[in-house]
VMD Tcl script that builds the backbone (N, CA, C; Angstrom):
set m [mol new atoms 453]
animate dup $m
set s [atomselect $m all]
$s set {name element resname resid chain x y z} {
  {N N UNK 1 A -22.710 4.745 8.192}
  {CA C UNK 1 A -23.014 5.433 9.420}
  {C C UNK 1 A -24.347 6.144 9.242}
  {N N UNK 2 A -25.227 6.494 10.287}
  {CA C UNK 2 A -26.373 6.970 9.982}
  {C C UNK 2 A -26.437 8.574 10.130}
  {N N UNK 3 A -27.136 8.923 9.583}
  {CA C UNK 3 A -27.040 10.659 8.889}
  {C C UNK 3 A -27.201 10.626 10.337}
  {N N UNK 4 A -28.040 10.637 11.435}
  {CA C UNK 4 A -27.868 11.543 13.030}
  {C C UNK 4 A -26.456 10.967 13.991}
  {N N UNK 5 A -25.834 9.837 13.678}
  {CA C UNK 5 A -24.651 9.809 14.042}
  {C C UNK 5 A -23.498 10.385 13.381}
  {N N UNK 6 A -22.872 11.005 14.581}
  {CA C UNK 6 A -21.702 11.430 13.670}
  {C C UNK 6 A -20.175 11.625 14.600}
  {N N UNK 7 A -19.585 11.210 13.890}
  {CA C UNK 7 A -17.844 10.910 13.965}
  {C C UNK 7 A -17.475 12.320 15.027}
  {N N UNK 8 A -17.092 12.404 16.455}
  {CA C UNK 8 A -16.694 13.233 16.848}
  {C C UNK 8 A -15.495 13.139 16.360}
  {N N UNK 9 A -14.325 12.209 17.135}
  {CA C UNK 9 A -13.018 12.605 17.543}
  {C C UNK 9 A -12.234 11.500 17.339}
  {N N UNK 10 A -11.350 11.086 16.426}
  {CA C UNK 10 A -10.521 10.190 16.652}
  {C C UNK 10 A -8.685 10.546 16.295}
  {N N UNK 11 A -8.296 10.068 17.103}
  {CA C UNK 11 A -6.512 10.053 17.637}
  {C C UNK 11 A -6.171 9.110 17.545}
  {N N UNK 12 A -5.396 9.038 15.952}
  {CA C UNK 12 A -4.664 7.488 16.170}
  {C C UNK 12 A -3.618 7.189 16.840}
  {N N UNK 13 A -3.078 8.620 17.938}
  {CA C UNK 13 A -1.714 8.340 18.525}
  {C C UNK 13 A -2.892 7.572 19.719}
  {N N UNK 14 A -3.316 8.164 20.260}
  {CA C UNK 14 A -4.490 7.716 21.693}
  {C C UNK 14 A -4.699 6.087 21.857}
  {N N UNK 15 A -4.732 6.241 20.036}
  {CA C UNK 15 A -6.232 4.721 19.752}
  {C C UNK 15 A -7.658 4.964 20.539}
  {N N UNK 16 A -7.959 6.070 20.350}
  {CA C UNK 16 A -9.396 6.505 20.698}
  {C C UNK 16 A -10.091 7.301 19.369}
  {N N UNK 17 A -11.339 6.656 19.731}
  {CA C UNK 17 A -12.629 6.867 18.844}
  {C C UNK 17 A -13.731 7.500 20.010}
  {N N UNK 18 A -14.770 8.410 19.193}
  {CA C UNK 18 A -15.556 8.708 20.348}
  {C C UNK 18 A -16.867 8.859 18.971}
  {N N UNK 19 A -18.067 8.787 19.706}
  {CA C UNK 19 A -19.165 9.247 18.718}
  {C C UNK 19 A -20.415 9.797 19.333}
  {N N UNK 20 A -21.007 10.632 18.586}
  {CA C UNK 20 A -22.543 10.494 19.477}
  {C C UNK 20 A -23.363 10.255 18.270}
  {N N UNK 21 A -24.601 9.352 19.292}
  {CA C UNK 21 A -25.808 8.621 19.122}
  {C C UNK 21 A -26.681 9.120 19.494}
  {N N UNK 22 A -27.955 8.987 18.342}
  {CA C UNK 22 A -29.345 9.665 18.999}
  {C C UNK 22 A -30.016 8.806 19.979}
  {N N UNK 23 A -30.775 9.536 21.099}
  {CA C UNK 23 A -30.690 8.656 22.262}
  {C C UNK 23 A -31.914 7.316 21.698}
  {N N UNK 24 A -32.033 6.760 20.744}
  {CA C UNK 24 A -33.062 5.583 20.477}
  {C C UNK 24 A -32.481 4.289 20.600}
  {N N UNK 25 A -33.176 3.482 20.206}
  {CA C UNK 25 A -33.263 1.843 20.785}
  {C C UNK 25 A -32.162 1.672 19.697}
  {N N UNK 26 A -31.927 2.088 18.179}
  {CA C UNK 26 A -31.281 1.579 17.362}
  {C C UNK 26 A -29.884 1.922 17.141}
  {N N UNK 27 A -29.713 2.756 18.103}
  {CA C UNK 27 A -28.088 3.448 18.438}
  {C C UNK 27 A -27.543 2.138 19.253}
  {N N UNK 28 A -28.167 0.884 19.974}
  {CA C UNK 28 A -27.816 0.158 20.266}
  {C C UNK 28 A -26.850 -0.469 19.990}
  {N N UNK 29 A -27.460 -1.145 18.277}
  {CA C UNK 29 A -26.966 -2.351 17.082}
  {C C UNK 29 A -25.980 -1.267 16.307}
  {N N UNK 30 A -26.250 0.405 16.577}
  {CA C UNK 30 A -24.914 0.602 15.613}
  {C C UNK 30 A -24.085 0.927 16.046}
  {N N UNK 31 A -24.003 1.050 17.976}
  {CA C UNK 31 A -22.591 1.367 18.698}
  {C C UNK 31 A -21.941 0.101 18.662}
  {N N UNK 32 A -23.025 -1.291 18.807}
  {CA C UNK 32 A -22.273 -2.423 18.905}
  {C C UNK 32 A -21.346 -2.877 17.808}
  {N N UNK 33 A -21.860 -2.661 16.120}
  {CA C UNK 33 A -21.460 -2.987 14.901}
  {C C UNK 33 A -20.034 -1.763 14.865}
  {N N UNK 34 A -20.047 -0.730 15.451}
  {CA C UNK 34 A -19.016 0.705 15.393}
  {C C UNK 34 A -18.001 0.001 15.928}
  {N N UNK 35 A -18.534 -0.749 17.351}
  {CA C UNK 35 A -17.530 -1.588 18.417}
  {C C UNK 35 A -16.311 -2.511 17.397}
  {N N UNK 36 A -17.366 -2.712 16.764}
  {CA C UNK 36 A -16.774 -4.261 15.895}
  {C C UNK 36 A -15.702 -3.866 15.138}
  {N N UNK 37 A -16.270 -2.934 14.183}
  {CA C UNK 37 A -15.310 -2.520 12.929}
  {C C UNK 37 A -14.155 -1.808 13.533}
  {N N UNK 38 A -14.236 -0.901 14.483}
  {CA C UNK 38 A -13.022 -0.587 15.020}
  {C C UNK 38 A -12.203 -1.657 15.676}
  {N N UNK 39 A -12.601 -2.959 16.659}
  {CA C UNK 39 A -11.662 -3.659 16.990}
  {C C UNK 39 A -11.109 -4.206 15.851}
  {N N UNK 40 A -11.629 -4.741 14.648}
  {CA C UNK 40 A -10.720 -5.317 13.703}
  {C C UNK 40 A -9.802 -4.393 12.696}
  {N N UNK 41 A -10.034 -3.273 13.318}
  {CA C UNK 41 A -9.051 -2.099 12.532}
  {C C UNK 41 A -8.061 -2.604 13.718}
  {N N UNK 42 A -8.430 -2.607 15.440}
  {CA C UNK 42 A -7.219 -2.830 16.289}
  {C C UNK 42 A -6.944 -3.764 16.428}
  {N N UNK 43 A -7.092 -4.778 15.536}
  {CA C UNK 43 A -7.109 -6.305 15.517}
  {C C UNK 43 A -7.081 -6.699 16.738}
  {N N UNK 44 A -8.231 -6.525 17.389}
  {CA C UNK 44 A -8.651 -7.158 18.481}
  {C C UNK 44 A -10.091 -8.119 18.169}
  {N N UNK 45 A -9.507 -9.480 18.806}
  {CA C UNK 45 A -10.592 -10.311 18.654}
  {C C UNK 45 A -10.857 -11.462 19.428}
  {N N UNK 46 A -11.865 -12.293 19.389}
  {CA C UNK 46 A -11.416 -13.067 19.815}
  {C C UNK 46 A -12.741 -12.815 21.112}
  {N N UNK 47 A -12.644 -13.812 22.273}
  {CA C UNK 47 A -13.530 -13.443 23.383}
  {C C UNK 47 A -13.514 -11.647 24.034}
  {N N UNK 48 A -12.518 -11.211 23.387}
  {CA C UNK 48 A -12.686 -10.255 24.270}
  {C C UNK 48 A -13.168 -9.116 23.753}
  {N N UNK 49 A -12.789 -9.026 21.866}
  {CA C UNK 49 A -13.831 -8.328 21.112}
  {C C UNK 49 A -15.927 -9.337 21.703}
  {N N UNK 50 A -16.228 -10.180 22.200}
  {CA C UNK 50 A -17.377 -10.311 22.540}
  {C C UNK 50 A -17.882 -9.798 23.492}
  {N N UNK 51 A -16.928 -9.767 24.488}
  {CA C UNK 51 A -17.438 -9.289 25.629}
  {C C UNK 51 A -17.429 -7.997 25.516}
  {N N UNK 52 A -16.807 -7.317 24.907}
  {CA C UNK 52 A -16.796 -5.997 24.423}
  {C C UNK 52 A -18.177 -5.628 24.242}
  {N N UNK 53 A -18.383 -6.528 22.755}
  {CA C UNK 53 A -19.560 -6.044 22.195}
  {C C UNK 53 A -20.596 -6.214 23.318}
  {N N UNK 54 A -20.969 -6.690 24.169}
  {CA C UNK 54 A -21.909 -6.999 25.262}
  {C C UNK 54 A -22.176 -6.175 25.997}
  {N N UNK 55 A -20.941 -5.215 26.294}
  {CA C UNK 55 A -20.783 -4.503 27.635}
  {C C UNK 55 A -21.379 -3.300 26.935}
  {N N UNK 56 A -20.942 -2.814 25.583}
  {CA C UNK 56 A -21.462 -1.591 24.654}
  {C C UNK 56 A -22.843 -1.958 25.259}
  {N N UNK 57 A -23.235 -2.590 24.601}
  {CA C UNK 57 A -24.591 -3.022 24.127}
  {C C UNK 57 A -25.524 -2.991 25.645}
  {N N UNK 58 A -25.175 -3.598 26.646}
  {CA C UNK 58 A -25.691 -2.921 28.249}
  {C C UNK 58 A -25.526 -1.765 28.419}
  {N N UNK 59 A -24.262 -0.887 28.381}
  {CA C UNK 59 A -24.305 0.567 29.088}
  {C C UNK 59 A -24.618 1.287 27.488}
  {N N UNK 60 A -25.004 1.539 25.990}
  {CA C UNK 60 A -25.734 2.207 25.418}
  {C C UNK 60 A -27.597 1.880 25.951}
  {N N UNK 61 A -27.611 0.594 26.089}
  {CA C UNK 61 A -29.099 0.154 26.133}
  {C C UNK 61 A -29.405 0.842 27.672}
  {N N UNK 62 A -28.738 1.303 28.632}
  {CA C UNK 62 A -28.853 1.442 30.058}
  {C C UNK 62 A -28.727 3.529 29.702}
  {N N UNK 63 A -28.388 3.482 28.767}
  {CA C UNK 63 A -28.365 5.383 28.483}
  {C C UNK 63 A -29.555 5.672 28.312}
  {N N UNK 64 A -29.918 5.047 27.100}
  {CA C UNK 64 A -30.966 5.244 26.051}
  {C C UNK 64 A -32.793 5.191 26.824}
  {N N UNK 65 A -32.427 3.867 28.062}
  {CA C UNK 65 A -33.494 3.904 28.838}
  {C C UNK 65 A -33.282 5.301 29.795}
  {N N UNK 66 A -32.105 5.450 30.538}
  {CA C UNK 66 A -32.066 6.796 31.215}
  {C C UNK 66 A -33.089 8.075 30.193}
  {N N UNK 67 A -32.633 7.887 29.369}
  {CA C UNK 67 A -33.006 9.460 28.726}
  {C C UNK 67 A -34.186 8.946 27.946}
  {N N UNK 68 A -35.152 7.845 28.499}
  {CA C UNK 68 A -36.221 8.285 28.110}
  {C C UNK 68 A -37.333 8.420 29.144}
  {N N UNK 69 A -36.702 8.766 30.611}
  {CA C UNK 69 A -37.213 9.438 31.165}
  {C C UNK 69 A -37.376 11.018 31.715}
  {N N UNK 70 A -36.379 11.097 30.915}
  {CA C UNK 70 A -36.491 12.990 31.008}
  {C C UNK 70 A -37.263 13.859 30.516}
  {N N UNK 71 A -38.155 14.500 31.033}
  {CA C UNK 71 A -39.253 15.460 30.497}
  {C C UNK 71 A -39.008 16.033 29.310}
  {N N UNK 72 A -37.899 16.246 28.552}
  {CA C UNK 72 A -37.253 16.988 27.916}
  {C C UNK 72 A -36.784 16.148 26.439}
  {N N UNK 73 A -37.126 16.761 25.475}
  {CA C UNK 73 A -36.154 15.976 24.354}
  {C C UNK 73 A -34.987 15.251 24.771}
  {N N UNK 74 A -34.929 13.978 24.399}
  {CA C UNK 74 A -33.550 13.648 24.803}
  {C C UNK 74 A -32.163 13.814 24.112}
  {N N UNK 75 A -31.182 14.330 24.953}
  {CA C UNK 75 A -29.865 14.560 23.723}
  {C C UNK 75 A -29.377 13.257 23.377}
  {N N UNK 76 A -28.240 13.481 22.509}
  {CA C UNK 76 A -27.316 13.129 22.016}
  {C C UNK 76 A -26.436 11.707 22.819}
  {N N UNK 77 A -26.476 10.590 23.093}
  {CA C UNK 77 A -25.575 9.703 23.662}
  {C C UNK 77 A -24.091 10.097 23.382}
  {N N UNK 78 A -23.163 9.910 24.336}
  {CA C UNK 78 A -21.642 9.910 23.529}
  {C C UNK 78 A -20.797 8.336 23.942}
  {N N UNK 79 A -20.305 7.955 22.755}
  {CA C UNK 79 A -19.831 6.511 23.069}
  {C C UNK 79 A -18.309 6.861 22.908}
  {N N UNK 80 A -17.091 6.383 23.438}
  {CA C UNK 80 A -15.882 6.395 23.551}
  {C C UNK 80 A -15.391 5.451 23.256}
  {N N UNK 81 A -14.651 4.519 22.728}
  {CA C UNK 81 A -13.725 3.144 22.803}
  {C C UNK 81 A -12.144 3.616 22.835}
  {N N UNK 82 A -11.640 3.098 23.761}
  {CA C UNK 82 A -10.216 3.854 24.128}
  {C C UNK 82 A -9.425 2.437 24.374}
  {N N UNK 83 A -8.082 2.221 23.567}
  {CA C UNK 83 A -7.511 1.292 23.435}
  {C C UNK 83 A -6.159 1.653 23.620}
  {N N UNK 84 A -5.708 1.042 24.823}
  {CA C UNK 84 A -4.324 1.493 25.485}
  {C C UNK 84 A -3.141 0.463 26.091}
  {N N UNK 85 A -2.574 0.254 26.378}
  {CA C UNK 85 A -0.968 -1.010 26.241}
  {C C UNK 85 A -1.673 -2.120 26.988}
  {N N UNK 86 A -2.571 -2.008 27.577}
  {CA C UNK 86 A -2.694 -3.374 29.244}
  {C C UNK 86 A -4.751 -3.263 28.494}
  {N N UNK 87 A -5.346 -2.661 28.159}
  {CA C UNK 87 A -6.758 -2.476 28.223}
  {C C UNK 87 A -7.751 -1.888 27.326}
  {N N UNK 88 A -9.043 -2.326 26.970}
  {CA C UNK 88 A -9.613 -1.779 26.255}
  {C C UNK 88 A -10.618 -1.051 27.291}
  {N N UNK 89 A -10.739 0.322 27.127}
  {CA C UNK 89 A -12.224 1.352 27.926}
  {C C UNK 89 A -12.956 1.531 26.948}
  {N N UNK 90 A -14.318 1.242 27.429}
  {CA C UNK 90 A -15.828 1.571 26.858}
  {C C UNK 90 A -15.858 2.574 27.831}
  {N N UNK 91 A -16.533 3.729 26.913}
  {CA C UNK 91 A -17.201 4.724 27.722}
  {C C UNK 91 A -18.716 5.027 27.017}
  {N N UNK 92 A -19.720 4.943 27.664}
  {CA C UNK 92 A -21.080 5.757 27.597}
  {C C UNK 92 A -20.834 7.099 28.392}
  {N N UNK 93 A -21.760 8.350 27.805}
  {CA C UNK 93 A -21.961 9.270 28.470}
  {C C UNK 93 A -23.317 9.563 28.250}
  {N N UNK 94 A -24.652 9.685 29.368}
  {CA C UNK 94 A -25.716 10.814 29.194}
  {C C UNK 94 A -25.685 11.510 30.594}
  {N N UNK 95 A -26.854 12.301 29.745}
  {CA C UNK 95 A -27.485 13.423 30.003}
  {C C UNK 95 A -28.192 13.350 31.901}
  {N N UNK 96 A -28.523 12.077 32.432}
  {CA C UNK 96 A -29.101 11.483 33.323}
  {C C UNK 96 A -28.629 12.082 34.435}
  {N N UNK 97 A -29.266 11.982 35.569}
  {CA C UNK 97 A -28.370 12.123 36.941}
  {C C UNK 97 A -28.988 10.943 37.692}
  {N N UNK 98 A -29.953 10.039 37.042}
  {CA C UNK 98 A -29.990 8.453 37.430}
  {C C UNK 98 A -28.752 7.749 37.838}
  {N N UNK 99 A -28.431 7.116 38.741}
  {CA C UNK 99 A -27.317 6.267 38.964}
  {C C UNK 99 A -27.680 5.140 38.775}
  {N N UNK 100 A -26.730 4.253 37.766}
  {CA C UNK 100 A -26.627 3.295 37.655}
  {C C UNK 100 A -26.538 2.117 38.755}
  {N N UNK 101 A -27.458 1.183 38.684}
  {CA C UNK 101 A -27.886 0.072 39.880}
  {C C UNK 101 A -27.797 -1.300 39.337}
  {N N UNK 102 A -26.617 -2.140 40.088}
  {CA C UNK 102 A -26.816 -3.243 39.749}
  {C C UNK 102 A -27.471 -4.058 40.649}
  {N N UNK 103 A -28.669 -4.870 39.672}
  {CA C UNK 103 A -29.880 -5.384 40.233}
  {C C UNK 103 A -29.575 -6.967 40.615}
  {N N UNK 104 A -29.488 -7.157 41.503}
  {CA C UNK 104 A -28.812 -8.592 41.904}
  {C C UNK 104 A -30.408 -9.678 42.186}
  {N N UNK 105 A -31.429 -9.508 41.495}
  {CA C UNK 105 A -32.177 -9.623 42.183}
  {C C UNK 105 A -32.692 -10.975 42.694}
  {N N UNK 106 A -33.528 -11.801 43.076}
  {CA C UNK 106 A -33.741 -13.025 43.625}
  {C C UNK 106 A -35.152 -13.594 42.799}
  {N N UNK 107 A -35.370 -14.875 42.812}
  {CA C UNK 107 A -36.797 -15.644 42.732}
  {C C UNK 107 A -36.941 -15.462 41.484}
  {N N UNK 108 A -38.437 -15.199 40.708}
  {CA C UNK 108 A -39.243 -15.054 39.823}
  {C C UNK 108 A -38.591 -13.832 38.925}
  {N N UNK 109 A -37.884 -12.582 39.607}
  {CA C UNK 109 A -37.222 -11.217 38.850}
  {C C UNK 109 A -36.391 -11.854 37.964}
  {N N UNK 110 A -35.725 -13.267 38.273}
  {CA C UNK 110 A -34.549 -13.299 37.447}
  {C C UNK 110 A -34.608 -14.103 36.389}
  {N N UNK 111 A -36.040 -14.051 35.772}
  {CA C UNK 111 A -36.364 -14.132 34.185}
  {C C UNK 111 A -36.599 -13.078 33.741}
  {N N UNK 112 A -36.629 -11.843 34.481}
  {CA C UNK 112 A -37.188 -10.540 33.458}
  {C C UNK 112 A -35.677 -10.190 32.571}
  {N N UNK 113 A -36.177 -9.990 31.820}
  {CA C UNK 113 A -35.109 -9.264 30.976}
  {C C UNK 113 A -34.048 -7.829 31.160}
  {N N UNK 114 A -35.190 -7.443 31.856}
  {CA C UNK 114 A -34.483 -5.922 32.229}
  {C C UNK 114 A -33.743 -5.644 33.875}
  {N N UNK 115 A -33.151 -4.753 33.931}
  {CA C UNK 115 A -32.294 -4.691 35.182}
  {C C UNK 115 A -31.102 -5.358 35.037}
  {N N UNK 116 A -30.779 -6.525 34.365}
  {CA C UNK 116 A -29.412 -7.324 34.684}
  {C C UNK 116 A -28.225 -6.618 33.733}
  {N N UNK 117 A -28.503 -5.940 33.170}
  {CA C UNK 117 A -27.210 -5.412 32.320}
  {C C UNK 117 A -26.320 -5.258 33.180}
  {N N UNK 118 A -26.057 -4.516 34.427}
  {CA C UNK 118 A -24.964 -4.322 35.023}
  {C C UNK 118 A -24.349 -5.119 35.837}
  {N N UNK 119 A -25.286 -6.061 36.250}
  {CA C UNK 119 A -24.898 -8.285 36.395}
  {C C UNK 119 A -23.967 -8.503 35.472}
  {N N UNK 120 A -24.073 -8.215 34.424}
  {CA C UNK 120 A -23.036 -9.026 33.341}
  {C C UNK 120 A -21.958 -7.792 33.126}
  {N N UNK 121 A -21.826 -6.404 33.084}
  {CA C UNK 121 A -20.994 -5.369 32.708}
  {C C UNK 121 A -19.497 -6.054 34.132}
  {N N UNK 122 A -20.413 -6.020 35.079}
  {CA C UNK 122 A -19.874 -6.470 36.715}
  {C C UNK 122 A -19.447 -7.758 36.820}
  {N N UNK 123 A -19.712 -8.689 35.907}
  {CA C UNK 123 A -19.042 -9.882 35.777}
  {C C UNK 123 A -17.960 -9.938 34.594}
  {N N UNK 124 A -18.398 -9.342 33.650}
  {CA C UNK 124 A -17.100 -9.352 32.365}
  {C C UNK 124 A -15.895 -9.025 32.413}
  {N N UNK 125 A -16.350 -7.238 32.723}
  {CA C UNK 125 A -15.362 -6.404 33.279}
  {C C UNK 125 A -14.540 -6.312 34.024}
  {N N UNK 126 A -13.387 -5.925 33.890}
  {CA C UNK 126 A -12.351 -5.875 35.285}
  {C C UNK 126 A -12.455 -4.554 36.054}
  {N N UNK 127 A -13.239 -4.238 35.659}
  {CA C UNK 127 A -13.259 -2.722 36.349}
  {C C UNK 127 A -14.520 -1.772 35.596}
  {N N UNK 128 A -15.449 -1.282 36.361}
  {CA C UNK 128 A -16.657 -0.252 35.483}
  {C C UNK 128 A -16.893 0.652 36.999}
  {N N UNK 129 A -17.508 1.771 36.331}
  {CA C UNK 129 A -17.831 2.668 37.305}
  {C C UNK 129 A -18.327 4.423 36.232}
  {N N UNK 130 A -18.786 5.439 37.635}
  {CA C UNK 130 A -19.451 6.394 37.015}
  {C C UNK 130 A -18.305 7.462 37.157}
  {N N UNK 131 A -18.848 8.521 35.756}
  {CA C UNK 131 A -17.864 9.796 36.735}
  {C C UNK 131 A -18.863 10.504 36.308}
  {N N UNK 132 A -18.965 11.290 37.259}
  {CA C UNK 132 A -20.255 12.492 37.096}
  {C C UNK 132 A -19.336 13.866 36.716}
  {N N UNK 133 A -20.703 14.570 35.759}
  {CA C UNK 133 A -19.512 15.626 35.500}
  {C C UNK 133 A -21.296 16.928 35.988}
  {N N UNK 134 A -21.218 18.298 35.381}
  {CA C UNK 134 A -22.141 19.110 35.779}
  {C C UNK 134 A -23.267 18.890 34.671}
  {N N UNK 135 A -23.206 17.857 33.968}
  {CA C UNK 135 A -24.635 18.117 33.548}
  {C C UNK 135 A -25.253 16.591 32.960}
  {N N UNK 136 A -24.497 15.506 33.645}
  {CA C UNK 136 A -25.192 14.178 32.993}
  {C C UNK 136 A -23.606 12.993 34.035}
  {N N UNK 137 A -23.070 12.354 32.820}
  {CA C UNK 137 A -22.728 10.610 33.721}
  {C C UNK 137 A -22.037 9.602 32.668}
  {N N UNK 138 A -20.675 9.599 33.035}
  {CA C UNK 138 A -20.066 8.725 31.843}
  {C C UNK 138 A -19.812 7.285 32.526}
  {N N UNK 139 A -20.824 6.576 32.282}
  {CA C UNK 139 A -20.562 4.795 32.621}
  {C C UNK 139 A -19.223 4.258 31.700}
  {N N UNK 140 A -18.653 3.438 32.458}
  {CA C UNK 140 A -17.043 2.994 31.713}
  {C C UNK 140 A -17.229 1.637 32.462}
  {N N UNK 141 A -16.301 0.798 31.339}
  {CA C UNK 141 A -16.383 -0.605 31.859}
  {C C UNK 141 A -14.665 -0.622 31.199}
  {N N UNK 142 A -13.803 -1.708 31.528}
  {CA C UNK 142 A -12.543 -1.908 30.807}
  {C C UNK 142 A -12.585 -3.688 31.191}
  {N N UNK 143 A -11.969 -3.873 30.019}
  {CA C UNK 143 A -11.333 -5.360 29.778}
  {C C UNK 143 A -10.071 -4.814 29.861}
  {N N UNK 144 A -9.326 -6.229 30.232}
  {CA C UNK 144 A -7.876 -6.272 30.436}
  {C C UNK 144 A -7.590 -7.133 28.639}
  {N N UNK 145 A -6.494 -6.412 28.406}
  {CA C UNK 145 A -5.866 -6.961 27.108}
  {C C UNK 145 A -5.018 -8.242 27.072}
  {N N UNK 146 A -4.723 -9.447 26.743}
  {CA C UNK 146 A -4.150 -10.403 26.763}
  {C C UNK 146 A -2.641 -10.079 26.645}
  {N N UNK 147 A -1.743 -10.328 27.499}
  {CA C UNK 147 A -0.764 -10.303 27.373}
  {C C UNK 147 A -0.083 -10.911 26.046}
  {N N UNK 148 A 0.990 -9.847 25.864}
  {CA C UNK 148 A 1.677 -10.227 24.073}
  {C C UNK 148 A 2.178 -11.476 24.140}
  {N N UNK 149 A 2.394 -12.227 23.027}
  {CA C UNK 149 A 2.613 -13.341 23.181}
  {C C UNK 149 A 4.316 -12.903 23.053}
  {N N UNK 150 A 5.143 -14.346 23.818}
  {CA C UNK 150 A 6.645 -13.911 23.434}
  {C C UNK 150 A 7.172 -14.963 22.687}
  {N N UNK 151 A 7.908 -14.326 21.552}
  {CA C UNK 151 A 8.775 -15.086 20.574}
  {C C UNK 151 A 8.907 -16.616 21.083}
}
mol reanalyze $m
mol bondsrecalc $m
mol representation Tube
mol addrep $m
């Protein structure tokens, strides 16, 4: 783990993990790799540990750009992975009061690289959205869990 990340909170009754990340480009590759090692602690795998890792990897990369427009040092990212009977929740939280926009866009835009993260969060996902709280914005996306297999 890297000396500016550090281990908030974890509940193994919950199956939640939470962390914060310094708001840079490389908190990216280590929320996504954090993603990883915890699903194979929840032995989760398979397409849906991928899409997982994808969706991290859009809403940290969609923080990290938020907060580098703030006049201000940027804080701390907070990442969540919450694993519960029917679903896995990703949570991002910053500092932003930017709202998240999914860019549907047309023609020549749809080779740029940037803007489509929430194209694919909005296609993976069974469900994403914001909750605003008084001082920033927790983006959440959830996969649905594969039903148990029966005897």
């Amino acid at each position: 783990m890297s000396a500016r990340a550090r281990f908030v909170v974890t509940s193994p009754a919950a199956l939640a993990v939470a962390y914060r990340l310094p708001s840079a480009a490389r908190s990216v590759g280590w929320a996504r790799r954090e993603l990883r090692r915890q699903l194979r602690a929840w032995r989760v795998g398979g397409e849906l540990a991928d899409h997982a890792q994808l969706l991290v990897s859009e809403l940290v990369t969609n923080a990290v750009r938020a907060h580098a427009g703030l006049s201000v040092p940027a804080p701390a990212i907070g990442v969540r992975f919450v694993l519960s009977d029917d679903r896995l929740r990703l949570e991002v939280r910053d500092v932003s009061d930017e709202e998240p926009v999914v860019n549907e866009s047309t023609g020549i835009e749809k080779e740029s690289e940037c803007g489509r993260g929430l194209v694919l969060v909005d296609a993976l996902a069974s469900g994403w959205g914001v909750v605003r709280d008084g001082t920033g914005k927790v983006v959440w996306a959830e996969l649905p869990l594969p039903a148990p297999e029966m005897p």
